[in-house]
N, C-alpha and C positions, 0 to 999 in steps of 0.2 A: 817424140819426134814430130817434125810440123811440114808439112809440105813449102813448096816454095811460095807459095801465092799465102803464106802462113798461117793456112786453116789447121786445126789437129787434128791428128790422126786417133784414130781408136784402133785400129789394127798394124801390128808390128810390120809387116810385109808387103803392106800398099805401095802400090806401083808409083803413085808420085809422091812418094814420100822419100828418095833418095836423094842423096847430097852429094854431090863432090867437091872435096877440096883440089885447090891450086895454088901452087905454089908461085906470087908475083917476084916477091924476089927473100931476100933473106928474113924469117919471121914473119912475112906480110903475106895472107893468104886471100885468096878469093872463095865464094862457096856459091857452087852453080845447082839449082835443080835439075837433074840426068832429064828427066822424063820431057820436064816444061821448058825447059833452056830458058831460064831466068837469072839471076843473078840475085843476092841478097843482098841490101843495099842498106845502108841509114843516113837520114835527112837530118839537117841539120838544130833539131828541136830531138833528137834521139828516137824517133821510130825507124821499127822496120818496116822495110816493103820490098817487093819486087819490082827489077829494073828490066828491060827488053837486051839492054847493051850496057858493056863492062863500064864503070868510070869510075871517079875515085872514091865515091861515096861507097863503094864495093868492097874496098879494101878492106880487111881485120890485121889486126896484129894476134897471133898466136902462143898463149903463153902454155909451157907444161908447170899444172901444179906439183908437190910433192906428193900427193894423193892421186896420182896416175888420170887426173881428168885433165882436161882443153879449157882454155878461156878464151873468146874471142872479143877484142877493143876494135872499137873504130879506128883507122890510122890518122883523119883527118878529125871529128867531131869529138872534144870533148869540152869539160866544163871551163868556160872566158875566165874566171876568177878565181879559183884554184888548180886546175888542170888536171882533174881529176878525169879515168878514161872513162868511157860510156860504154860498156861491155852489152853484148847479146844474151839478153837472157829473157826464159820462159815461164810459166806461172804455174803453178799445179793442174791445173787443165789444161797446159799445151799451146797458150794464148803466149803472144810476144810482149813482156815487156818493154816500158820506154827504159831505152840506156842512158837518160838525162837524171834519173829514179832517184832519189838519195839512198833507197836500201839497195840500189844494185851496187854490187862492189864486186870485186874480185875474188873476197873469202862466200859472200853468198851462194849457196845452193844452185839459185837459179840459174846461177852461170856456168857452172861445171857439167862439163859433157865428153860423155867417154868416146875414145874415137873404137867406130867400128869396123872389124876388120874380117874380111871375107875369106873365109879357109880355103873352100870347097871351090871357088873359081880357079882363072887360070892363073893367075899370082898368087898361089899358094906360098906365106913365108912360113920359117921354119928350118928345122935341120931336119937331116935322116943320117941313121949310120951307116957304115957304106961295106964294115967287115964283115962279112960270109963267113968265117971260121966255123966249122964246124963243134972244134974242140971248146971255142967258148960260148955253142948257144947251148941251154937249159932248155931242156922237156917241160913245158906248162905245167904245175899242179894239176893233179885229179880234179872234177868238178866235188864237190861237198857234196854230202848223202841227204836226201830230203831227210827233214825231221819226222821223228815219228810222232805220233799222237801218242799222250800220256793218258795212262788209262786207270779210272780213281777204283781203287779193290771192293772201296764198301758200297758204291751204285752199280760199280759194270760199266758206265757208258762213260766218256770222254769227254775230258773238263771243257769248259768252256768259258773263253776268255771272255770280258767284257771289254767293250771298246771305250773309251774317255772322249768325249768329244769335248771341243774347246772350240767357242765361237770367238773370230776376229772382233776386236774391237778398234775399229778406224777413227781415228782424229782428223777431222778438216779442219783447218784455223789455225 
């Protein structure tokens, strides 16, 4: 996640680190920072930046992958000689890519981004059921009975498991 002014974030829940989508018109979204009231913008050489006020450099085209993420294209900036889109995309550390890139594409990593969706606010979506019947609700299962401790004959005292630890091994590059 990157804030509007597109520094990274290191904590999921930072107060400028929220985005809103807007809808400009059919597939053409805009994305404002809540907190900064900025607007996310791309220049015509493929960077991002922050703009004070809406214009077209604002605009994204919004695609759904098959793989349930977002891609967002410039609606105006892409490549003079093949016309290829210049998508927004971010780098393993949360830094903006240029969308001029050759490896940004559309199948790239960098570019897919899941949209996030707020439960616990006041537009909670969702269904609920709504039939009361008594005849057809079910009594929860019992809770499970703690396990007991297995107790070895020939010491007396109670095995004891050994734990396995497994250290991460992280790839950068």
């Amino acid at each position: 996640m990157i804030t509007v002014d597109l520094k990274p974030l290191n904590r999921l829940n930072h107060g400028s680190g929220v985005l809103e989508l807007f809808a400009v018109s059919q597939g053409v979204i805009g994305i404002k920072g809540v907190f900064s009231n900025r607007f996310l913008a791309m220049n015509k050489r493929g960077r991002l930046h922050a703009t004070e006020g809406f214009t077209d450099d604002c605009k994204f085209r919004e695609r759904f992958q098959e793989n349930s993420y977002n891609t967002y294209a410039s609606v105006i900036h892409r490549n003079h000689r093949t016309g290829r889109d210049w998508y927004v995309a971010l780098n393993k550390r949360g830094k903006a890519k240029m969308g001029s890139s050759p490896r940004v594409k559309s199948q790239h990593v960098s570019t897919h981004f899941l949209p996030r969706v707020d439960l616990h606010g006041k537009g909670e979506r969702g269904f609920t059921i709504t039939d009361r019947s008594k005849e057809r609700r079910k009594s929860p299962p019992p809770p499970p009975a703690p396990p007991k401790a297995v107790v070895n004959v020939h010491t007396g005292a109670a095995q004891r498991r050994t734990q396995v630890k497994y250290w991460p091994k992280y790839r950068f590059g």
